[in-house]
Backbone as a ProteinNet text record, in pm:
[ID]
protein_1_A
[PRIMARY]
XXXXXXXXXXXXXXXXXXXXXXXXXXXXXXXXXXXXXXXXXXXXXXXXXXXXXXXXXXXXXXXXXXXXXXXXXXXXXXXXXXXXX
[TERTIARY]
-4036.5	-3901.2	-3840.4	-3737	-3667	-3617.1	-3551.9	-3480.5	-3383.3	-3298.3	-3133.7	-3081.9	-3042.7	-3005.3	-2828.5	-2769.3	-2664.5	-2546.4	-2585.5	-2531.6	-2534.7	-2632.4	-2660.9	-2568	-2563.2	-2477.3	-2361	-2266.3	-2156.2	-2101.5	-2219.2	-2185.1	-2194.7	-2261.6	-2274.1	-2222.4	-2177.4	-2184.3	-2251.6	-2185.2	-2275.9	-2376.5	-2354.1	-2421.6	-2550.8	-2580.6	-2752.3	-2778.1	-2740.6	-2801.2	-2805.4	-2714.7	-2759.8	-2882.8	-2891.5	-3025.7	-3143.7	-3158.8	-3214.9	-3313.8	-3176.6	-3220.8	-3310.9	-3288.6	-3344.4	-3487.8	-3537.9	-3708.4	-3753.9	-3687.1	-3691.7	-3619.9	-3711	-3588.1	-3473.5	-3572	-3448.1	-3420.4	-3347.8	-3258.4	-3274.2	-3367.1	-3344.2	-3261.2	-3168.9	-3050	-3125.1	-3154	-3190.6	-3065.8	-3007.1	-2916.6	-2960.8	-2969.6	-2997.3	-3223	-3268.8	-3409.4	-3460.7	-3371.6	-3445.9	-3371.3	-3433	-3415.7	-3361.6	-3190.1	-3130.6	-3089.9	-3047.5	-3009.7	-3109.6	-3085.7	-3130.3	-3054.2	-3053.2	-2927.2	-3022.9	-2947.3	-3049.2	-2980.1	-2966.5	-2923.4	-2930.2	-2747.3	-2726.5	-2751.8	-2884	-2969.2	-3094.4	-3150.8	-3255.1	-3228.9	-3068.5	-3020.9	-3000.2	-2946.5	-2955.3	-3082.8	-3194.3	-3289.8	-3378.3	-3341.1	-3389.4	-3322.3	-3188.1	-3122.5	-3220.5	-3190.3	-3249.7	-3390.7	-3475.5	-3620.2	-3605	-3513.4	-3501.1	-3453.6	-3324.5	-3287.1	-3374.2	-3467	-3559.7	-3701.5	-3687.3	-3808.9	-3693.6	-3570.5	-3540.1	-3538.7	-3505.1	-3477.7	-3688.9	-3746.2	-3887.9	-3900.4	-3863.5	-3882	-3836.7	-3683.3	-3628.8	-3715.5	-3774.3	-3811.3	-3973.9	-4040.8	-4137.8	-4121	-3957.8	-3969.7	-3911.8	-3876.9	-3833.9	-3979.8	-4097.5	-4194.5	-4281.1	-4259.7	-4348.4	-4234.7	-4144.6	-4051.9	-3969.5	-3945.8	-3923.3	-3767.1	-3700.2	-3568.7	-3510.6	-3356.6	-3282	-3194.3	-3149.8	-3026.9	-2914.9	-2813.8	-2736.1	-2543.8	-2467.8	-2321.5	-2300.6	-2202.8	-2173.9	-2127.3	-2063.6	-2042.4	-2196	-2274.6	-2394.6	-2450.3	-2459.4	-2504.6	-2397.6	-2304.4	-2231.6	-2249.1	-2310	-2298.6	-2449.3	-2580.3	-2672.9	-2671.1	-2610.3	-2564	-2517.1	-2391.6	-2376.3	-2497.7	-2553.3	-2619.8	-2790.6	-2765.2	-2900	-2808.8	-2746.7	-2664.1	-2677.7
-5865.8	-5916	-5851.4	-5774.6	-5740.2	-5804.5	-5799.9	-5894.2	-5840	-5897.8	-5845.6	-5946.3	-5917.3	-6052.3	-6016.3	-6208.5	-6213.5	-6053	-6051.5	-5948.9	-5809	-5775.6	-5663.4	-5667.7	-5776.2	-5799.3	-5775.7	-5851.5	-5835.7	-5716.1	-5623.4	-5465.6	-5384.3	-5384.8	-5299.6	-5314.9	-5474.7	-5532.1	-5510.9	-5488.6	-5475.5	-5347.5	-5278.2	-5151.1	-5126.4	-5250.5	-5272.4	-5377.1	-5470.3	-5516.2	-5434.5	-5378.8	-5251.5	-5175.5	-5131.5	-5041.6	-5111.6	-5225.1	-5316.6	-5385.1	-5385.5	-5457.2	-5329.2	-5122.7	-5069.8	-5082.8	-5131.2	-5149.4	-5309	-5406.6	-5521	-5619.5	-5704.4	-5812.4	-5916	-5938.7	-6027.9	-5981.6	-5999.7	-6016.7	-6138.9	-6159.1	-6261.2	-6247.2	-6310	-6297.6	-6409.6	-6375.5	-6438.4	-6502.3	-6596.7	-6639.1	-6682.3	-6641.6	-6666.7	-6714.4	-6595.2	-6566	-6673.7	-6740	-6840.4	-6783.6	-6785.6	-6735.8	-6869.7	-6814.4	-6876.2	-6903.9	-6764.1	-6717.5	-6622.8	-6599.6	-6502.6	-6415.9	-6297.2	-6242.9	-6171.5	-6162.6	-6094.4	-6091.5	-5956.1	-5933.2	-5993.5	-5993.1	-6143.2	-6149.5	-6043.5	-6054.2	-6141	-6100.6	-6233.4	-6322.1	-6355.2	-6506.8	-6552.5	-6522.1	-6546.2	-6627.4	-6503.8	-6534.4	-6669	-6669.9	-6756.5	-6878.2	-6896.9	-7079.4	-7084.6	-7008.7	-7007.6	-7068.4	-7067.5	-7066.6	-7259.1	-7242.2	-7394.4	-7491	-7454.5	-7481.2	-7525.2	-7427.8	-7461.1	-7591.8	-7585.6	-7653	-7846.3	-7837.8	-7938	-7999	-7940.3	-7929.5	-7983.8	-7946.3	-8000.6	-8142.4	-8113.6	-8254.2	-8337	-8360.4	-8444.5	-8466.6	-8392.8	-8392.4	-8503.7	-8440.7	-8503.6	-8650.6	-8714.2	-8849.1	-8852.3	-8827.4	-8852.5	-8955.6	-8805.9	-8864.4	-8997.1	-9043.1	-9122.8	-9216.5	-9213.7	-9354.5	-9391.8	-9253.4	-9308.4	-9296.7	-9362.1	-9374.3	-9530.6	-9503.6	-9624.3	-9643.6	-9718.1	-9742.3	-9816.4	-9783.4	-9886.2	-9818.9	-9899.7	-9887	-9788.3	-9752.1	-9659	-9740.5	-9872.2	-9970.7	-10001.5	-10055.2	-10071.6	-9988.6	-9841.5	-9740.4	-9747.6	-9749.9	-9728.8	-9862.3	-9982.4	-10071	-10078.1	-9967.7	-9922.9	-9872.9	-9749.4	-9662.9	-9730	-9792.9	-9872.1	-9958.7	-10045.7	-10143.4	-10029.1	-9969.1	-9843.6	-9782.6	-9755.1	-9732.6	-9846.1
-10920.5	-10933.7	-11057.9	-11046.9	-11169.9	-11213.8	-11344	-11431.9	-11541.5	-11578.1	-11609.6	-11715.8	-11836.2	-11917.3	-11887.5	-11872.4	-11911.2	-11961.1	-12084.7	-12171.5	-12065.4	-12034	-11936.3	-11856.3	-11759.4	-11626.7	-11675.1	-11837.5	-11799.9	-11888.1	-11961.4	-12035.1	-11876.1	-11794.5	-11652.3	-11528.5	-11472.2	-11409.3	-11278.1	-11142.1	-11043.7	-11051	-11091.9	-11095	-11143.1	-11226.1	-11301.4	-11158.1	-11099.6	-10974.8	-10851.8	-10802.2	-10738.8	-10783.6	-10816.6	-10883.2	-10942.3	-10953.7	-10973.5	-10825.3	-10723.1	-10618.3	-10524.6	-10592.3	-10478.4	-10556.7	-10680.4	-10673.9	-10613.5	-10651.1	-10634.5	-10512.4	-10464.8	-10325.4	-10425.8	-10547.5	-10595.5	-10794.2	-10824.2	-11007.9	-11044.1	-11147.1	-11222.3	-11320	-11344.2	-11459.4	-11604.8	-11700.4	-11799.1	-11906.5	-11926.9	-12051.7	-12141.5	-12254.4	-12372.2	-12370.1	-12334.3	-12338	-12226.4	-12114.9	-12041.5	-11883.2	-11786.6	-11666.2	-11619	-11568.1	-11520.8	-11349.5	-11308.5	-11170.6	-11085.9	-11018	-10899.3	-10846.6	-10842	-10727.8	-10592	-10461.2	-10372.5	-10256.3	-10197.5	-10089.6	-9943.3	-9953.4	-9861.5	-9711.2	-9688.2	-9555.8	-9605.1	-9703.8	-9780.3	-9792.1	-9801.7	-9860.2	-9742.7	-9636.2	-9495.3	-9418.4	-9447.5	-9381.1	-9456.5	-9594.8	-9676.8	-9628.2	-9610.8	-9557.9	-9403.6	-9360	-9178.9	-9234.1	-9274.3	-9346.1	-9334.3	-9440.3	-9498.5	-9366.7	-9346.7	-9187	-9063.5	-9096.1	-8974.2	-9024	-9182.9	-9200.5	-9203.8	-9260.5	-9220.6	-9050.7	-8959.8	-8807.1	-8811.1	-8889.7	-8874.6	-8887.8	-9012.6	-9095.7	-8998	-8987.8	-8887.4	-8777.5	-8682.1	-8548.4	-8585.7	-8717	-8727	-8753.9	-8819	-8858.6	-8722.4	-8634.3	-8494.9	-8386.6	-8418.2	-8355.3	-8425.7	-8549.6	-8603.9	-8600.4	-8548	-8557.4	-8707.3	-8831.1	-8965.9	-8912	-8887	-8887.3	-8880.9	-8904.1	-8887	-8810.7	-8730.5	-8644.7	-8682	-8712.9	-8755	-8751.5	-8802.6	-8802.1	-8927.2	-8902.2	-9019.2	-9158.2	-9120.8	-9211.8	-9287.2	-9196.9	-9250.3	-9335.2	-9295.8	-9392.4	-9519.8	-9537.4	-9619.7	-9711.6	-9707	-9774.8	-9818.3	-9737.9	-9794.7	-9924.5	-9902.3	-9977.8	-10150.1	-10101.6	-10196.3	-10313	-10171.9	-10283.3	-10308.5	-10302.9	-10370.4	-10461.9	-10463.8	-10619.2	-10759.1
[MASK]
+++++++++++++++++++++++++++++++++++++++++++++++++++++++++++++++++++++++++++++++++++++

């Protein structure tokens, strides 16, 4: 993973992540000596939500089969909501 401070990004701007991204899949952007961001080409970032996407579409299906759910009014949820606050 390459890496890029703050200062770098905004003395070069895209042009140190370009060239950055042809050794590396992702830029870590560092601010002030602590790694803040990521940058990474938005076919990785793509395939990366789809990833997540699909592991929620899991999750769900799995509390589907074990019965972890609730049924109720939207009033009801909303006064959930509430008193868990």
């Amino acid at each position: 993973m390459a890496s890029v401070t703050a200062n770098e990004l905004k003395t070069k701007g895209v042009s140190i992540v370009e060239e950055s991204l042809k050794y590396a899949d992702e830029v870590v952007v560092s601010v002030r000596g602590r790694d803040r961001f990521v940058i990474m080409d938005m076919d990785k970032y793509a395939k990366l939500r789809e990833y997540e996407l699909e592991c929620a579409i899991n999750e769900a299906r799995n509390d589907l089969e074990k019965g972890a759910y609730k049924t109720h009014s939207v009033a009801e949820h909303i006064n959930q909501i509430q008193d868990d606050l």
